[in-house]
C-alpha positions as MATLAB code, in Angstrom:
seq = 'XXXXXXXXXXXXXXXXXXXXXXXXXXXXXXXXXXXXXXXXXXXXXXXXXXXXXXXXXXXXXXXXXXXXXXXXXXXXXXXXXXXXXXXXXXXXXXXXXXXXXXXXXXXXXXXXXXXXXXXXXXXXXXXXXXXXXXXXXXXXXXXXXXXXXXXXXXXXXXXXXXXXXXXXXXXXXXXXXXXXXXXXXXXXXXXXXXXXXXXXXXXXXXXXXXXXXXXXXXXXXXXXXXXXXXXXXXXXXXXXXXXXXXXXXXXXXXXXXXXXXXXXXXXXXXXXXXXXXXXXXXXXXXXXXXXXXXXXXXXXXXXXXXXXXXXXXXXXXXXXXXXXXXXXXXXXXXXXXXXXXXXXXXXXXXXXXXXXXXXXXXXXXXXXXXXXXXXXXXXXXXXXXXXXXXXXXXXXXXXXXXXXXXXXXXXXXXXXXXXXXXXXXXXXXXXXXXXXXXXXXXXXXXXXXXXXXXXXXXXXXXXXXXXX';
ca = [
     -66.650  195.413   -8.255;
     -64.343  196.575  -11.303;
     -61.332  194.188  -11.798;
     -58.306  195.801  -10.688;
     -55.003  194.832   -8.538;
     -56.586  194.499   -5.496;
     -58.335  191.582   -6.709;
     -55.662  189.619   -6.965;
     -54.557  190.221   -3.474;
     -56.468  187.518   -1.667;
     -54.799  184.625   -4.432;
     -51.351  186.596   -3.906;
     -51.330  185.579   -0.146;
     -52.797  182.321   -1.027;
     -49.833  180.708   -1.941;
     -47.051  182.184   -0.226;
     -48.379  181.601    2.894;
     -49.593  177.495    2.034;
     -45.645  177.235    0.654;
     -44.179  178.701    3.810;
     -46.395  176.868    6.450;
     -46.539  173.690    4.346;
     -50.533  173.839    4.906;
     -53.054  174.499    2.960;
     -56.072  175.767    4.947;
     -54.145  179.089    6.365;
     -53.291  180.597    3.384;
     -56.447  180.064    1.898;
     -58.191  181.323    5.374;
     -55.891  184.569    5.213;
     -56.904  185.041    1.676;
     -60.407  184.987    2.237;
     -60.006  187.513    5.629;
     -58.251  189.902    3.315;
     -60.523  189.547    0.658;
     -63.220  190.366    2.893;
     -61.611  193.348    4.344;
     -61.060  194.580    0.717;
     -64.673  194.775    0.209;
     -65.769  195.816    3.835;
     -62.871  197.346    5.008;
     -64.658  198.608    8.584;
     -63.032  196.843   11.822;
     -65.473  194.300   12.285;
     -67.263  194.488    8.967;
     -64.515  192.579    7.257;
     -65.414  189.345    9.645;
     -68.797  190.243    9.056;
     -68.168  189.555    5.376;
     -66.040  186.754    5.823;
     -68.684  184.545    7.984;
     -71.723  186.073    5.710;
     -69.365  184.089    2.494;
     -69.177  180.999    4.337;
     -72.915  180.773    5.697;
     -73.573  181.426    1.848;
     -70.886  178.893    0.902;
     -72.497  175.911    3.510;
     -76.472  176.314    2.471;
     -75.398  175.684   -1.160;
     -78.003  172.850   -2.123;
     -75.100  171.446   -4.010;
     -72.567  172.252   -1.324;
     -74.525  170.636    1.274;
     -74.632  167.062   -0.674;
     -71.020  167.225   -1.523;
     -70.330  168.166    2.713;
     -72.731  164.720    3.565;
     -70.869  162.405    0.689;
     -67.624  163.083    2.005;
     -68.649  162.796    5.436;
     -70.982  159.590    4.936;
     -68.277  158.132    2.858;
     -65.805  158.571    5.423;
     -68.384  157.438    7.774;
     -69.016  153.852    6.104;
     -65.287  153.056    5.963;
     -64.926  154.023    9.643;
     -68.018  151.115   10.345;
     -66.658  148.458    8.034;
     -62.556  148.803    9.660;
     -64.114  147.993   13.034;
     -66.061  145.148   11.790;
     -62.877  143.385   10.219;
     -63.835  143.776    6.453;
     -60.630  145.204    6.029;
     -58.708  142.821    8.046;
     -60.591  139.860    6.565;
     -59.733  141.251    3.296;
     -55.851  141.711    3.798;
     -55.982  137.764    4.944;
     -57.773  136.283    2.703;
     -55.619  137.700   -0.343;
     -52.611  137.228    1.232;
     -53.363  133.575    1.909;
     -53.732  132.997   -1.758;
     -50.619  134.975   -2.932;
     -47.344  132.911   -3.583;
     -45.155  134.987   -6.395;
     -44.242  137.929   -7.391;
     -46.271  138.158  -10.205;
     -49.559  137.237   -8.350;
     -48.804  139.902   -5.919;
     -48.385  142.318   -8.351;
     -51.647  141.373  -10.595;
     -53.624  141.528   -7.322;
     -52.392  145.097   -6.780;
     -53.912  145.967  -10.083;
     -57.081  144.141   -9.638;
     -57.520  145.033   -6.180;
     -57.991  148.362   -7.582;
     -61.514  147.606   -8.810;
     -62.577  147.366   -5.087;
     -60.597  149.049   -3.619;
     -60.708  152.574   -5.412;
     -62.925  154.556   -3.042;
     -59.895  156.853   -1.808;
     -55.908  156.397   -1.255;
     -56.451  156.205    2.559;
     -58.733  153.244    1.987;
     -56.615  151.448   -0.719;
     -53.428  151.888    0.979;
     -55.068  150.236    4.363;
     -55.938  147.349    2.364;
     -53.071  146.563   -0.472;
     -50.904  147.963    2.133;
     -50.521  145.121    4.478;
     -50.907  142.647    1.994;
     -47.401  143.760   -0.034;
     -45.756  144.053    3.782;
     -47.139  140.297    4.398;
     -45.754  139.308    0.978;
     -42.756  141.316    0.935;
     -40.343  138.189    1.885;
     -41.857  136.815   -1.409;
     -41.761  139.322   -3.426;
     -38.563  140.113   -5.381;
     -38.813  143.602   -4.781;
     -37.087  145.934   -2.643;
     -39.842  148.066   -0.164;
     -39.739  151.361   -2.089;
     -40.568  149.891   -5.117;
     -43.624  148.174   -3.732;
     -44.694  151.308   -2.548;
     -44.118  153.303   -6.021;
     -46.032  150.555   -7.603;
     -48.882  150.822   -5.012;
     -48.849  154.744   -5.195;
     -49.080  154.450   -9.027;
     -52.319  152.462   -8.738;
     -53.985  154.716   -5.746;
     -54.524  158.144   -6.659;
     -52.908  158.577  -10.477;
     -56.759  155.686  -10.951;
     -58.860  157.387   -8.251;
     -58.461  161.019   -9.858;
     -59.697  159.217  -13.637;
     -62.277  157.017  -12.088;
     -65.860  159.424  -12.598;
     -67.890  157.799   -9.495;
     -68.426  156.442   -5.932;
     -64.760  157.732   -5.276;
     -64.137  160.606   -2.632;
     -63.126  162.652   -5.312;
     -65.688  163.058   -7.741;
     -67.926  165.555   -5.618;
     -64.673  167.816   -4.735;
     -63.592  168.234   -8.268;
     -66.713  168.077   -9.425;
     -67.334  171.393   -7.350;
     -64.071  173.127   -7.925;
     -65.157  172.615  -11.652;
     -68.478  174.746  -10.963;
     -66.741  177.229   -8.893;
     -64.731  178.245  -11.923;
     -67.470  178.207  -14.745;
     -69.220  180.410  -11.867;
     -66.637  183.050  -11.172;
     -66.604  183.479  -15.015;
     -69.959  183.462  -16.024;
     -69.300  180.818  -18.217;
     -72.651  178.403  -18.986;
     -71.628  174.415  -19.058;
     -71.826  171.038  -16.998;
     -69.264  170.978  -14.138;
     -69.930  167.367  -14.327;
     -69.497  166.700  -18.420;
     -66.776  168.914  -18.035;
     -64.555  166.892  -15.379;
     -65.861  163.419  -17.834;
     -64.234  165.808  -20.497;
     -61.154  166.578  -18.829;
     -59.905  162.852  -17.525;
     -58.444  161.968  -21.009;
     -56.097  165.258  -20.392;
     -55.005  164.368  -17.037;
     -51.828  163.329  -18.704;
     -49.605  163.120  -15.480;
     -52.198  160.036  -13.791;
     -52.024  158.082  -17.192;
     -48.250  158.895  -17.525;
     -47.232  157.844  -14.434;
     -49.738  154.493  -13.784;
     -47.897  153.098  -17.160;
     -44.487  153.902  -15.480;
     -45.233  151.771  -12.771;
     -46.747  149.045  -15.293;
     -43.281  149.353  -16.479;
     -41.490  148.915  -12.997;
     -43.926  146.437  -12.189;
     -42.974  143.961  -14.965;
     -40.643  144.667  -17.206;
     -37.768  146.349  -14.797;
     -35.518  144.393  -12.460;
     -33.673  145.216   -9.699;
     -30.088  144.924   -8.812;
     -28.598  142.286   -6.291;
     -28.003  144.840   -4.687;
     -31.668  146.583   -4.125;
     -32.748  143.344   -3.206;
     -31.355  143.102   -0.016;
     -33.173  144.467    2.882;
     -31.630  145.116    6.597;
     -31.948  142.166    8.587;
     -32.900  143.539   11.491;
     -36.137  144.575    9.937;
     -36.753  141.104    8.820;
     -38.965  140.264   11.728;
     -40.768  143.444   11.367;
     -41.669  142.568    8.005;
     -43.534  139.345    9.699;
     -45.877  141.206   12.142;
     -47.982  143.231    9.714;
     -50.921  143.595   12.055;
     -49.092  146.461   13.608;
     -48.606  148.756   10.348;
     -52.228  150.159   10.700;
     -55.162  150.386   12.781;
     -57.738  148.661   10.438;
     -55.754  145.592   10.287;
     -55.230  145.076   14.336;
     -55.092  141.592   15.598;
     -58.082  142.758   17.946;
     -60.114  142.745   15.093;
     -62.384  140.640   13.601;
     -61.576  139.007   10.167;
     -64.985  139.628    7.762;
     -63.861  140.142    4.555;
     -67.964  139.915    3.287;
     -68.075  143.185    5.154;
     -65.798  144.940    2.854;
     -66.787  143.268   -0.256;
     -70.609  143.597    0.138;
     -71.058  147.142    0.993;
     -68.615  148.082   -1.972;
     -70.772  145.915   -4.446;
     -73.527  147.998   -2.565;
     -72.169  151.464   -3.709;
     -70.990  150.809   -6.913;
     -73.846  149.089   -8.115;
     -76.662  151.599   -6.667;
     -74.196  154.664   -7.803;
     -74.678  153.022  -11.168;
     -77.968  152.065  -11.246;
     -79.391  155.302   -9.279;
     -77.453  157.191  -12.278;
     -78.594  155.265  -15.302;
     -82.241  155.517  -14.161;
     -82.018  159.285  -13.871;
     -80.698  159.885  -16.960;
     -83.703  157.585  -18.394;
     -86.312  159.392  -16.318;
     -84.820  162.729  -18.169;
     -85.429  161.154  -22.135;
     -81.996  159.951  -22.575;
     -80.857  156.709  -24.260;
     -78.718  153.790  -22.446;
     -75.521  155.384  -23.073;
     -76.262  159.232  -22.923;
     -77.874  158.556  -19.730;
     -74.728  158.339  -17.785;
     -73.884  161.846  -18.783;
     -76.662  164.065  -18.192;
     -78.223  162.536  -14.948;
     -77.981  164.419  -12.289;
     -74.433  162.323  -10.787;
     -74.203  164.071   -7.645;
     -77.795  162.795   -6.557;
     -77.227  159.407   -7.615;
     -73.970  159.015   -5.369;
     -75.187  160.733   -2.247;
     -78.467  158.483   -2.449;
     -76.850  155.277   -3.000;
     -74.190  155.948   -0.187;
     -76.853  156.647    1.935;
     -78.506  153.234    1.193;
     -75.680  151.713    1.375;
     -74.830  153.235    4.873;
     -78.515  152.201    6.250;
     -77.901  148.464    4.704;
     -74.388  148.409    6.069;
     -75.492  149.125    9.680;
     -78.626  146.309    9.274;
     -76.317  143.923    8.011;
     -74.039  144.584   10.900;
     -76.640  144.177   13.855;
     -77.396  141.233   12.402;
     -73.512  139.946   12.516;
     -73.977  141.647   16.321;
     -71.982  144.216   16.209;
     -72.970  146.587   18.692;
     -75.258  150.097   17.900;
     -72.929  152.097   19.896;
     -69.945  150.681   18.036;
     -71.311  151.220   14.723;
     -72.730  154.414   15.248;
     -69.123  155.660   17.466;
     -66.551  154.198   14.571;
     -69.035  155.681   11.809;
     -68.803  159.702   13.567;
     -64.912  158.893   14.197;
     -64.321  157.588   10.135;
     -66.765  161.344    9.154;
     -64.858  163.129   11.771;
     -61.605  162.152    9.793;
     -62.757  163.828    6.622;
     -63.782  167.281    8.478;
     -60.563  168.520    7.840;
     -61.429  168.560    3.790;
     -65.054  170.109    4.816;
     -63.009  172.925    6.314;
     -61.267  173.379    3.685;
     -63.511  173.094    1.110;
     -65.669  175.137    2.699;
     -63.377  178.365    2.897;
     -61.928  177.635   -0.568;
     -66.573  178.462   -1.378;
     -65.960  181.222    0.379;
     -62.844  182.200   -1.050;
     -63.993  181.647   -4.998;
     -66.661  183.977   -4.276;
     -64.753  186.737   -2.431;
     -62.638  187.179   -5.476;
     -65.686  186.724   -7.683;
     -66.766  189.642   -6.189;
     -63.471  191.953   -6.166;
     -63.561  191.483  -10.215;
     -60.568  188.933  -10.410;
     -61.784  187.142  -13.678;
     -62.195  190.626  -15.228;
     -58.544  191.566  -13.927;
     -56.812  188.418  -15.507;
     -58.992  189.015  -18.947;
     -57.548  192.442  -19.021;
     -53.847  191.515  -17.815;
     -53.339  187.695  -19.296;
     -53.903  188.292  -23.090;
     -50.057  188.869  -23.752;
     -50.183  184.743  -22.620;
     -49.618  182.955  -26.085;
     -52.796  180.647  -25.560;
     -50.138  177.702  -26.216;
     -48.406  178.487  -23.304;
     -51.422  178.273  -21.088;
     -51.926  174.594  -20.399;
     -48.457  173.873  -19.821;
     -47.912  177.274  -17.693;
     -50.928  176.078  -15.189;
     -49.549  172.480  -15.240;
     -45.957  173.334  -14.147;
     -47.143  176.077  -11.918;
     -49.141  173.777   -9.979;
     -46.964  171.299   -9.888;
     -44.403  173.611   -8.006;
     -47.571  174.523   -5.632;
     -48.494  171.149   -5.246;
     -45.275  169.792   -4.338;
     -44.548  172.558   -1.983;
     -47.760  172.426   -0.099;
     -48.585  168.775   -0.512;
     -52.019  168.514   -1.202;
     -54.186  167.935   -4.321;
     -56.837  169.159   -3.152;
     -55.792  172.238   -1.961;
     -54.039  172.968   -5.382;
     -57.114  172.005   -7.231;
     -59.345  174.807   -5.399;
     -56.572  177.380   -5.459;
     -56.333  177.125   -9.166;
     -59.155  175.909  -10.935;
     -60.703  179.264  -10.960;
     -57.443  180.600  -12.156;
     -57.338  177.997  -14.814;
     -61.390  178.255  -16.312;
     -60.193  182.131  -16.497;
     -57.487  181.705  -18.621;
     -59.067  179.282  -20.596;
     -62.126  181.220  -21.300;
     -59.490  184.609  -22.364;
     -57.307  182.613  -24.354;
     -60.057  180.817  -25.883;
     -58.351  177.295  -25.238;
     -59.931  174.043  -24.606;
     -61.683  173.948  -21.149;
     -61.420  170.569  -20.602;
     -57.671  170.457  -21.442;
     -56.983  173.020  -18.808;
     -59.378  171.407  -16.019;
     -57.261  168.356  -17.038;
     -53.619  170.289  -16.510;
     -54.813  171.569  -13.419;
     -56.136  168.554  -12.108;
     -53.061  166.966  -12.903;
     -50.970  168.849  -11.231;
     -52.226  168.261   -8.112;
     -52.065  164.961   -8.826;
     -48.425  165.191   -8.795;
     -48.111  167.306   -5.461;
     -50.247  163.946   -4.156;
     -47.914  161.375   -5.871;
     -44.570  163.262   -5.087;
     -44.608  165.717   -2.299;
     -43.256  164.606    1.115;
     -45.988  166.604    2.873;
     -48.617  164.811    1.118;
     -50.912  162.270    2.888;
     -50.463  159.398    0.532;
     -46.602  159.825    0.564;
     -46.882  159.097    4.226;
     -49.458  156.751    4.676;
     -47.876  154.102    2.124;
     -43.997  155.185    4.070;
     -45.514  154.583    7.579;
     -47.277  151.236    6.113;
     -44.571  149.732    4.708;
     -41.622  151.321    7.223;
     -40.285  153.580    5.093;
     -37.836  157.092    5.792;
     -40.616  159.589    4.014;
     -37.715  161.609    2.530;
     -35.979  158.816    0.975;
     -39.071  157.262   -0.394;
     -39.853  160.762   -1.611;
     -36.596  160.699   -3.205;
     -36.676  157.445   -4.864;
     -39.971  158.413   -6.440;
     -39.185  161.806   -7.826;
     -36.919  161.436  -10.698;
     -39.762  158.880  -12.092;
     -42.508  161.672  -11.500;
     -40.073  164.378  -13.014;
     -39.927  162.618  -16.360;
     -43.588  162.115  -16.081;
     -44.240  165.973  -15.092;
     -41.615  166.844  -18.469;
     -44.318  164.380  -20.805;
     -47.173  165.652  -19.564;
     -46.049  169.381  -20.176;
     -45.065  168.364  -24.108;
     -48.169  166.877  -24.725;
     -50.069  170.063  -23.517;
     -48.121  172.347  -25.587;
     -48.194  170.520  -28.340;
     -52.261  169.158  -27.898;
     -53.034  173.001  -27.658;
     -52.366  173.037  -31.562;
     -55.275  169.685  -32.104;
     -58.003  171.265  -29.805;
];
């Protein structure tokens, strides 16, 4: 179909709607049911359309790995909360931390282990901080900002075995799709993590708050009445519940698992293909690599846990319940298939070469970096943002002939503030319900920080635009 307004219909709903309901998943279903109609406008031949997208969406080859990583992944945690690794974990390193200063270097390091997703680090640096908190000269909000500023700002830079890397890996493809372009979606997000200037700006902000800034008297001083709440940690999440076991070998092991196979698996592919040591890395086949070694991880996991006996029908119960935690993001990501390729279809990447020229190609980075920022913030959710404008972003890019990279980094970084910033967002929660925080005034106490990082970020992309 010929680009014209009514392409741009389905991403016009798009975000209204995920602003005004604060969620993401019906203003991208709308704007898939209208882009449907728009190209099968009979009664039922609109919902016709919309379920023949989404069957074409789900048997994907690539689509189909990316659904089992996140679900496996999500799986494996599930099986290694209910056999203590994560409670063993939080106990052992909190046994061994006496200042503030060694609780603050094992929130750094922890991040080596610990970098899967934010739901997973936050469950296990989480409780530790709340444990410590009495010795820690530092008032509950900042602990949090420092533990936020080593969660997702990393995860989004870090290029495997992460929850991420197949999701923005694939919203990556989905825009070199829609515009024809030729390239690796997986090169291309390698390419991009140097420009996610947001995630690098603020981690070194909380570098700074974590040892070089001091807080008043008067921050120190926490409510006494919460003093005793401070002791009983246990209670602050599920995977740390006195009814637990305490095995922190079943964290550490099948992480070393993962890692190492991810690694290995993608190394030797790369080497099967011609490629030296080095170059290896970046033209194997990633995706593969990750799914496989998850999955050997998973079968390992579950041997190594019979053997501890741990029960089949736990293992196999806590694993569905950890994947059935992630369907959620499989929803979405599966509409947000279905979506790209509706307005594929209606011509929207012709429409926005022949409307968007008048855009100084300057102005692009930093337009699509502020812009999601504000979308972001208002619908909480970086993953959401990431889908909604990624396609919008590679089209731009390819028009005003700027760096793609650059722009895959400004929009991936401006999700990355809706994560860090936004009250709605998960990890704004998570770490506020962890540590017994009021989400609004954590939110609050965070934002001015994020601000100046958000005013950086969009000065270096202005002014990079003149380099690349």
């Amino acid at each position: 179909m010929d680009g014209n307004w009514l392409s741009i219909i389905p991403f016009l709903l798009v975000i209204p709607i995920a602003m005004v309901t604060k969620q993401v998943l019906p203003g991208i279903l709308i704007g898939l049911i209208a882009g449907a109609y728009l190209i099968n406008p009979a009664p039922i031949g609109g919902v016709e359309t919309m379920l023949q997208y989404l069957v074409t969406a789900l048997v994907d080859e690539n689509n189909i790995k990316i659904i089992v990583f996140l679900y496996v992944f999500s799986g494996l945690v599930g099986m290694i909360k209910v056999a203590g690794g994560i409670k063993g974990f939080v106990e052992a390193a909190s046994e061994r931390v006496d200042t503030k200063r060694e609780a603050i270097l094992l929130t750094y390091v922890s991040t080596i282990g610990t970098f899967s997703a934010p739901s997973f680090r936050f469950v296990t640096i989480g409780p530790i901080m709340r444990a410590l908190l009495k010795r820690v000269n530092m008032t509950k909000k900042e602990l949090g900002f420092v533990i936020e500023t080593t969660t997702t700002p990393i995860i989004v830079l870090i290029p495997i075995a992460t929850a991420f890397v197949g999701y923005m890996v694939s919203v990556v493809e989905l825009g070199l799709h829609n515009q024809n372009l030729k390239g690796d979606p997986y090169s291309l997000f390698i390419q991009s993590i140097p420009f996610n200037f947001f995630a690098i700006g603020i981690f070194l902000v909380g570098i700074y708050l974590s040892f070089f800034h001091h807080s008043s008297d008067g921050e120190q001083k926490e409510p006494r009445e919460e003093e005793s709440d401070e002791e009983d940690w246990h209670n602050c999440d599920p995977a740390v519940s006195l009814d637990l076991p305490s095995k922190p070998w079943n964290l550490l092991l099948p992480l070393i698992f993962v890692i190492g196979l991810t690694l290995i698996l993608t190394w030797l592919d790369g080497f099967q293909k011609g490629f030296n040591f080095f170059k290896a890395f970046i033209k194997a086949d990633v995706l593969d690599a990750m799914v496989i070694a998850l999955l050997i991880t998973t079968f390992l996991t579950i041997i190594y846990f019979l053997f501890q006996k741990f029960g089949m029908k736990l293992l196999i119960e806590s694993f569905v319940y950890g994947g059935n935690n992630l369907m959620s993001v499989i929803l979405l990501l599966s509409v947000i298939w279905g979506l790209a390729s509706v307005t594929e279809d209606l011509g929207f990447s012709t429409f926005i070469t022949d409307h968007a020229g008048w855009i100084p190609s300057m102005f692009v980075p930093p337009i699509l970096f502020l812009f999601g920022c504000a979308v972001s913030y208002f619908i909480g959710s970086a993953w959401g943002t990431w889908g909604i404008l990624m396609p919008l972003g590679i089209s731009m890019a390819a028009l005003s002939d700027v760096s793609l990279p650059l722009v895959i980094g400004a929009v991936f970084a401006s999700g990355t503030f809706g994560a860090f910033a936004s009250p709605l967002s998960d990890d704004v929660n998570t770490v506020s319900r962890i540590l017994n925080l009021q989400v609004m005034e954590y939110a609050r106490f965070k934002l001015k920080a994020a601000l100046i990082a958000v005013a950086i970020s969009a000065a270096l992309y202005t002014g990079i635009t003149f380099i690349l």
